[in-house]
C-alpha positions in Angstrom: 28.5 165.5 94.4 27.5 162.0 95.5 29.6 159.7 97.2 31.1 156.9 95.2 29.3 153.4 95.5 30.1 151.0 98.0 33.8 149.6 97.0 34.9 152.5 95.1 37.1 155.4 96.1 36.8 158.8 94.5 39.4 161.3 93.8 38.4 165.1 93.6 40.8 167.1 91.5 38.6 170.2 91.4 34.8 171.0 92.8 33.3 169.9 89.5 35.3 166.9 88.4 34.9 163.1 90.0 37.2 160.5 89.7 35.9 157.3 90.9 38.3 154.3 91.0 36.1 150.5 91.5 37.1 147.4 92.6 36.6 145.9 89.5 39.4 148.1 87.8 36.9 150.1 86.3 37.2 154.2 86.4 34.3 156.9 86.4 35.4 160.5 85.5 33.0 162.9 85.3 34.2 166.4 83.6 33.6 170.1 84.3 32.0 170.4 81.1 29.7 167.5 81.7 31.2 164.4 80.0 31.6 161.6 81.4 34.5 159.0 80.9 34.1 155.5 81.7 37.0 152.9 81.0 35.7 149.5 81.4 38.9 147.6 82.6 37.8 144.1 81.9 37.7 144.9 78.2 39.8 148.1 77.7 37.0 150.0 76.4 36.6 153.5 77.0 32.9 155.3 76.5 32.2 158.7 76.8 28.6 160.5 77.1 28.9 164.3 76.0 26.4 166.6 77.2 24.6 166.4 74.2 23.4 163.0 74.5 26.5 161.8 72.3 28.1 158.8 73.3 31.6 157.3 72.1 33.2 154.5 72.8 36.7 153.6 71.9 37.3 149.7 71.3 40.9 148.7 72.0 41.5 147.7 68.7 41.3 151.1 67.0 37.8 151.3 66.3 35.9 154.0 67.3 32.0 154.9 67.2 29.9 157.9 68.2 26.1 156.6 68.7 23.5 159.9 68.3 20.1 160.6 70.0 19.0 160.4 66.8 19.5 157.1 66.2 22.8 157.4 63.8 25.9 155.5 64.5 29.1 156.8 63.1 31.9 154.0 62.9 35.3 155.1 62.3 38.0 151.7 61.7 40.9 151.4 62.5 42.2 151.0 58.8 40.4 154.3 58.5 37.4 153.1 56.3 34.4 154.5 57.6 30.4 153.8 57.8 26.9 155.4 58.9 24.8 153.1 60.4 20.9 154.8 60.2 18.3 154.1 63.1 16.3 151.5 60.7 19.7 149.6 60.2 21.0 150.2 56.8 24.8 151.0 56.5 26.4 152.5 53.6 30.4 153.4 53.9 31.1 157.3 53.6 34.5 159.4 54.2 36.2 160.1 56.9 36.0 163.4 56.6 32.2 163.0 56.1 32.5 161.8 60.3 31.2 164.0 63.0 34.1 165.5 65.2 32.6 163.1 68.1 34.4 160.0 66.8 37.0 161.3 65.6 38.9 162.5 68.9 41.4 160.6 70.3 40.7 157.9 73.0 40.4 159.7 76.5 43.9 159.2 78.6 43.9 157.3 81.8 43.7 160.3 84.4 44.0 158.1 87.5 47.7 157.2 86.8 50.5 159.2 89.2 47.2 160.2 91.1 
């Protein structure tokens, strides 16, 4: 494991998970499994990348979308309407239950608080 950057201080909670706190209010928290979390403070916005080249992100007005390697973005509302986005742009609206499991998952929790 790497240090944390200049102005950022890192929490170790086990030998395969980072937490790294920055100045800027932002937090880094990197996952046994290989995710990583990422809360941007400024905006309240939380983006994940899973292993799998998956990433989430988790607006803080409800909406949620999962963005493939394929190209494909999955956007879940928060009025619970939901839409696939293909690589070549076109949209069309589709079920939720039609939604990968990826954007579906609840926002991450803040794990730096009480640390």
């Amino acid at each position: 494991v790497l240090p944390p950057p200049p102005g950022a201080e890192a929490f170790g909670k086990a030998a395969t998970t980072t937490l790294i706190a920055f100045v800027n209010g932002d937090y880094k928290h990197q996952l046994p499994g290989g995710t990583t979390e990422y809360y941007y403070a400024e905006v309240g916005t939380w983006h994940l990348t899973q292993p799998d080249g998956v990433e989430v992100f988790y607006f803080p007005s409800g909406q949620a979308e999962a963005h493939h390697p394929s190209g494909l973005k999955e956007i879940l509302f928060p009025d619970g309407a939901a839409r696939h986005a293909t690589a070549d742009g076109v949209e069309h609206d589709v079920l939720p239950h039609q939604l990968s499991l990826a954007v579906k998952q609840p926002p991450p929790q803040p794990r730096w608080q009480g640390s």
